[in-house]
C-alpha positions, -999 to +999 in steps of 0.1 A: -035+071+087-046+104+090-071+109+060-078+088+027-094+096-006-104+062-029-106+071-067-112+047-093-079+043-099-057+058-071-055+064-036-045+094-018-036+092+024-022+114+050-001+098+070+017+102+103+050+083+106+081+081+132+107+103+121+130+076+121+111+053+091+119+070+062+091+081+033+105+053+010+106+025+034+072+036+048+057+036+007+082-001+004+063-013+036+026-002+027+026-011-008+040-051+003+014-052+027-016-040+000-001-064-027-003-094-005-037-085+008-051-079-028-038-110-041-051-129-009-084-111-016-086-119-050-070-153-058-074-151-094-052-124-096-020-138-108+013-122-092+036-111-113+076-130-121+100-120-098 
């Protein structure tokens, strides 16, 4: 990560990635990684039905 901004209620980055991870599968990657931090952060979250 290059560069992040934290609003209330969004998040903007810069980001350097390999050119051969795609955008999507980079986003796919980062947002799994956030949910499963969040909802080990804050256990009375309850995930959603998959």
């Amino acid at each position: 990560m290059l560069g992040q901004n934290v609003q209330a209620d969004h998040v903007h980055m810069v980001c350097s990635i390999p050119p051969k991870i795609s955008v999507s599968d980079f986003m796919g990657l980062l947002k799994g990684k956030l949910a499963m931090r969040i909802f080990q952060s804050f256990h009375r979250i309850e995930q959603p039905c998959q």
